[in-house]
C-alpha positions as CSV (number, residue, x, y, z in Angstrom):
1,X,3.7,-1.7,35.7
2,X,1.6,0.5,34.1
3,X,1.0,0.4,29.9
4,X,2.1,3.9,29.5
5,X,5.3,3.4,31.7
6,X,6.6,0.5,29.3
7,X,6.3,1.5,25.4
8,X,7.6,-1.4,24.4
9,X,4.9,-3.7,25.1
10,X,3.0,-2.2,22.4
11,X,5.9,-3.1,20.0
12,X,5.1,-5.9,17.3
13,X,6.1,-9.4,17.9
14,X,8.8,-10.2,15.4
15,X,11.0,-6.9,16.4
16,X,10.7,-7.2,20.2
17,X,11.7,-11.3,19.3
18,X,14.7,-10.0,17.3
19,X,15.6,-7.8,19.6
20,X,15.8,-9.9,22.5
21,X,17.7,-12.7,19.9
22,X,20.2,-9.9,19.3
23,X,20.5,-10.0,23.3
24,X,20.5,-13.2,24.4
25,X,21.8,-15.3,21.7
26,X,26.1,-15.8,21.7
27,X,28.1,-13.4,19.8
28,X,29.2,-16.0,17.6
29,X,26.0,-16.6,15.9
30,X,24.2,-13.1,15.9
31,X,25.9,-10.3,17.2
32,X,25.2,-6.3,17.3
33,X,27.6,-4.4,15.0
34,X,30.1,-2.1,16.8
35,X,27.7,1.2,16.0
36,X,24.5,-0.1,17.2
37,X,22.7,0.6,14.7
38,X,22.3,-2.6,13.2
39,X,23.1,-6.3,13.0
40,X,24.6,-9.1,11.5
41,X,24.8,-12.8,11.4
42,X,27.9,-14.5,12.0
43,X,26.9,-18.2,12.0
44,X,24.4,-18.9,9.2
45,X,24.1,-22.3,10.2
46,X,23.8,-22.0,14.0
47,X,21.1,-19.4,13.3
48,X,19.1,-21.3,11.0
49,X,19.4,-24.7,13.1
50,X,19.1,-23.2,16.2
51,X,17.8,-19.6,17.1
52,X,15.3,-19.9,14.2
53,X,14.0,-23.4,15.1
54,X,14.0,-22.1,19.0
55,X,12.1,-18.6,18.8
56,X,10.2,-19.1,14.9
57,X,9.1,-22.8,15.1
58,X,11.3,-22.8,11.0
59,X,14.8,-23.2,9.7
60,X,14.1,-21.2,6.8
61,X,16.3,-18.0,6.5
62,X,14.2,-17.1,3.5
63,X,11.3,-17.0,5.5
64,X,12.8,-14.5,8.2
65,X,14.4,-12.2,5.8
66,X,11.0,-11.7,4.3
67,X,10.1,-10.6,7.8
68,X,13.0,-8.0,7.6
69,X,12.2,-7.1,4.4
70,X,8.3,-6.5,5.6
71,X,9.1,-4.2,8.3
72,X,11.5,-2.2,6.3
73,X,15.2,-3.5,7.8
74,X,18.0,-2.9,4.5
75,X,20.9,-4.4,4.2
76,X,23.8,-2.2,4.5
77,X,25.9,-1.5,1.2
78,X,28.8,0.8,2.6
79,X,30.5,1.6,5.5
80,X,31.9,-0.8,8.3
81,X,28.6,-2.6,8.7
82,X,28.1,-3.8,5.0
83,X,26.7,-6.8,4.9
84,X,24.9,-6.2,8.4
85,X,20.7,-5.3,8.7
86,X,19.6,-1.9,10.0
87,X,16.5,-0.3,10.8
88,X,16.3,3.5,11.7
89,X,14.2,2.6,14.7
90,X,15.9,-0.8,15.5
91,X,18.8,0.5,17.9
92,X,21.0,-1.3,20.5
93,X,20.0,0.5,24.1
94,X,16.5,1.8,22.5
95,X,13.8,-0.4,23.8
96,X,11.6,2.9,23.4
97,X,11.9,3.3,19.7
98,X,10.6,-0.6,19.2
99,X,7.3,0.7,18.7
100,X,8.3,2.8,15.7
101,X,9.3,-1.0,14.1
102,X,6.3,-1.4,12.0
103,X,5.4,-4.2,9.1
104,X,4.8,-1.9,6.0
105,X,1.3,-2.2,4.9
106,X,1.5,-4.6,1.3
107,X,0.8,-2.0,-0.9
108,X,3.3,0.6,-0.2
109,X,5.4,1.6,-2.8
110,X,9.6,2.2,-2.8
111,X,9.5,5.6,-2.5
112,X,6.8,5.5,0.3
113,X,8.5,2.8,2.8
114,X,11.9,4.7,2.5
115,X,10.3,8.0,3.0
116,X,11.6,9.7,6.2
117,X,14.2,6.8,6.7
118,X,17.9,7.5,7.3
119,X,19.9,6.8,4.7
120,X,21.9,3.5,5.0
């Protein structure tokens, strides 16, 4: 396969991980929301025993929602996915828009990481 046929592979570690969590871990733990356009986490303790442990070598849910935090994943406030995590770039059937998922360089300000996002 060639580099430019497959985007993805040029797509940061921790979404591409996520992503493939999203995929290929039961329902019942961490499960797309009915939209697709982000997630949520059904079994807190089943995720931080198991999925964290399995693909992050830690338990620590603190530690992975500084990841989320870091490349710019809010938490939904209204709608029928509060509660949930979205990302305008982090979409259920869009492996091509992975690359787009980008840790936010430490400096940025407020205004700067939510610049051009979609309003959640």
């Amino acid at each position: 396969m060639y580099p430019l046929a497959c985007p993805v592979l040029f797509s940061q570690v921790f979404p591409r991980k996520l992503y493939d969590i999203i995929g290929n871990v039961d329902d019942t733990v961490i499960e797309w929301t009915s939209s697709g356009l982000s997630f949520r986490i059904t079994n807190m303790e089943e995720f931080c025993s198991g999925v964290l442990m399995n693909y992050f070598r830690h338990d620590k849910y603190s530690s992975f929602l500084r990841q989320l935090n870091l490349y710019g994943f809010k938490k939904v406030a209204k709608g029928p996915d509060v509660g949930a995590y979205a990302h305008p770039h982090f979409i259920r059937g869009r492996l091509d828009l992975l690359p787009e998922v980008r840790r936010m360089p430490q400096g940025q300000t407020n205004a700067e990481k939510t610049k051009g996002a979609r309003e959640i």
